[in-house]
Structures are given as C-alpha cells and as structure tokens.
C-alpha positions as CSV (number, residue, x, y, z in Angstrom):
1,X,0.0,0.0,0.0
2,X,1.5,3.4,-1.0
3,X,2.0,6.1,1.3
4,X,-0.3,9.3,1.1
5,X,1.0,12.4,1.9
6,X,-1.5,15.7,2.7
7,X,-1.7,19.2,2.1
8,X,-3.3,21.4,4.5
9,X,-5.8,24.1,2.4
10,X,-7.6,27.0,3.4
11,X,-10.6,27.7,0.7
12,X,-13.4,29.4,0.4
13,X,-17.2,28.9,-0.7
14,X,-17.5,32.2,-2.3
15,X,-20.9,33.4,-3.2
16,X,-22.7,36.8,-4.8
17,X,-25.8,38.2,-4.4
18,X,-27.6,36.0,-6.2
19,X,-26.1,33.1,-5.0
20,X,-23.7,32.0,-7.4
21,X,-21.0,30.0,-6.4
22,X,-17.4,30.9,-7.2
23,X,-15.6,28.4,-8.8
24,X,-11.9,27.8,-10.3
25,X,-10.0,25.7,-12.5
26,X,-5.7,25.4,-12.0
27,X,-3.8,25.4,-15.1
28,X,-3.7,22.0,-17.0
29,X,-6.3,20.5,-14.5
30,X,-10.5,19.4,-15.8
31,X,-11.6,19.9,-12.4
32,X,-13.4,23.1,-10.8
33,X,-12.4,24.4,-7.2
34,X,-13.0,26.5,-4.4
35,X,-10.6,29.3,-4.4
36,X,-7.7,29.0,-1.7
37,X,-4.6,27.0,-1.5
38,X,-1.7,25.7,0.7
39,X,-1.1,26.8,4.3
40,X,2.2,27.9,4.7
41,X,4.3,27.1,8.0
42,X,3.3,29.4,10.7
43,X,0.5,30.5,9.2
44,X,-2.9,30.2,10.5
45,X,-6.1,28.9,8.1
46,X,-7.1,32.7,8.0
47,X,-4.3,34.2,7.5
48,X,-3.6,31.9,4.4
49,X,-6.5,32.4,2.8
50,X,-7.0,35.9,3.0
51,X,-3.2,35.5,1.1
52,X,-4.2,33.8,-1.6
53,X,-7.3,35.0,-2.5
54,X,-5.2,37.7,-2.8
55,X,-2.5,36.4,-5.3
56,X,-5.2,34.4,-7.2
57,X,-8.2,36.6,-7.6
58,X,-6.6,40.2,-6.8
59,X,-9.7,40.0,-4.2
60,X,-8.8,41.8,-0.7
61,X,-10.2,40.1,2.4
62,X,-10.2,41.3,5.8
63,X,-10.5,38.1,7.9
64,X,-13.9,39.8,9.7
65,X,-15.8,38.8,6.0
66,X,-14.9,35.2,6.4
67,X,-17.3,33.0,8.3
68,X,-16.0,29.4,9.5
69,X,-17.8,26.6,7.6
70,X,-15.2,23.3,9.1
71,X,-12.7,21.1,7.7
72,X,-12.8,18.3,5.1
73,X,-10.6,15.8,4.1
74,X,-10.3,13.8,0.4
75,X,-8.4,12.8,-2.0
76,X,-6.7,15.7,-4.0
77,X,-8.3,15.6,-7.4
78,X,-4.4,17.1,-9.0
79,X,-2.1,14.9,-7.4
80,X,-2.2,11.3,-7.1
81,X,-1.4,9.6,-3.6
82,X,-2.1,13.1,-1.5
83,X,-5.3,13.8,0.4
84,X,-6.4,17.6,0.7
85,X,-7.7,18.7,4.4
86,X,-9.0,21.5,4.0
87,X,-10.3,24.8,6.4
88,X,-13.6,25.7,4.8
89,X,-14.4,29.5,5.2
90,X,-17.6,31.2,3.3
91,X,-17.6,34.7,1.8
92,X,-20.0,36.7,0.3
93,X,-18.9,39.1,-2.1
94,X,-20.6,42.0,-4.5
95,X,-17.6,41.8,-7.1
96,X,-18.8,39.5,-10.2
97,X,-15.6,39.9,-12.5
98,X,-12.4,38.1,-11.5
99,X,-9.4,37.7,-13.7
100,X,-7.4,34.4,-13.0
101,X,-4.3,35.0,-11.7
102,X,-1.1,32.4,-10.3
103,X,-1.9,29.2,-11.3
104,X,-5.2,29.9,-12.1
105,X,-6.7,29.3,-15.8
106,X,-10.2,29.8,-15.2
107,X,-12.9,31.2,-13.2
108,X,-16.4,30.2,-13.5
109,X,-19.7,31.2,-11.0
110,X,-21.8,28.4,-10.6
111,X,-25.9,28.5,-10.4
112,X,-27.9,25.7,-8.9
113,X,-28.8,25.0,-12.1
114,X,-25.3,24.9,-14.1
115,X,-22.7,23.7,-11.2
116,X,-23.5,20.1,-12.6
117,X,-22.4,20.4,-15.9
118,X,-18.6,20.9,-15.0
119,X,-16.0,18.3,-13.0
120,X,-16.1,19.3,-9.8
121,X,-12.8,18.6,-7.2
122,X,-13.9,16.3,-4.4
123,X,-13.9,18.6,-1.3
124,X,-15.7,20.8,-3.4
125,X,-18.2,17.9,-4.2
126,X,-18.6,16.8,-0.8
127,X,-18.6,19.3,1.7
128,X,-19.7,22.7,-0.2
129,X,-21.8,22.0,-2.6
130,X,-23.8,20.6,0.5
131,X,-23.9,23.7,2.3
132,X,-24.4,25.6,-0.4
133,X,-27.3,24.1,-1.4
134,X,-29.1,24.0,2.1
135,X,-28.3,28.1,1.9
136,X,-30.7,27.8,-1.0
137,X,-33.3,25.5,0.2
138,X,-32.8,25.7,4.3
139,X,-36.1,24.3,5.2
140,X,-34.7,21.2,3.8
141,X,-32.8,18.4,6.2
C-alpha cells in the first residue's frame, strides 16, 4: 500500500448576491475548485486564505468577511497519492468579475442550475456543494 501524503488548504465557498458559487480551474487541471490553496508554515487557516485570494483573484479580504464553515478531508483531485484537508471558510462578495491569476486558468460562478455540468474537485463535491445548497433550500434536512 503506498503512502499518502497531505496538504493542509484553506478555501473558500465564495458566493454573490444572487447566490452564485465561485468556482476555479488550475492550469492543466478538468476539475473546478473552491478558491484558496496551501497553508504555509506558521500561518494560520485565515491568515492563508485571506493570502491567496489575494494572489489568485486580486480580491482583498479582511478576515472579519470570512465565516467558518469546518474542515474536510479527500483525495486531492491534481495529485495522485495526497489527500487535501482543507479549512472551509464562506464569503459573500458583491464583485462579479475576476481575472485568474497564479496558477489559475479559469474562473467560473456556478448557479444551482449549471454547477453540474462541470467536474467538480472532491472537497468541493462533498462538503460545499452541500452547504451551499441548504443556503438555498434551508427548510430542507
């Protein structure tokens, strides 16, 4: 049995007005994800993400906006052998227009109609996607 190895992420269900779901796609990967990335040694969850939302949308965050949502862990869709546990924070947000930046290729909002008609990463599958869609219907268990 091979070793797995995992990365600690910070990301972030991000959501407009309307209640589109933010969504991104790495350079050279199919799959869509929450926006966020690697926590860097001495760095709280927070602190990280606020970082690279930064770097990969040019979005500022002041760590007041973001609102806890738990931890997940999965496979990592990119990398083969590795698990993602992940530091789920939600944001709302009134910008609509994102350029991708980093490692970033593409950005796409989701609708409850649309988000699933693209490959979604696991932790986005199985934890946010979840939440998100109880935001939308929360009379239902």
């Amino acid at each position: 049995m091979s070793q797995y190895k995992t990365i600690y992420l910070a990301s972030a269900l991000i959501t407009n007005s309307a209640g589109d779901m933010l969504t991104v796609r790495k350079r050279g990967s199919i799959y869509y994800m929450m926006a966020g990335g690697k926590i860097e040694i001495g760095e709280t969850p927070v602190e990280a993400l606020v970082r690279e939302l930064k770097e990969e949308l040019n979005l500022a965050v002041i760590p007041t906006d973001l609102h806890y949502l738990g931890t997940h862990q999965t496979q990592a869709v990119n990398e083969p052998n590795t698990l993602v546990h992940a530091t789920v924070f939600h944001l709302t947000t009134s910008s609509t227009s994102f350029i991708p930046q980093a490692e970033l290729e593409e950005i796409k909002w989701l609708t409850y109609t649309t988000y699933l008609d693209v490959p979604l990463a696991h932790l986005l599958k199985e934890f946010s996607v979840p939440l998100w869609l109880k935001q939308k219907n929360p009379s239902d268990d």
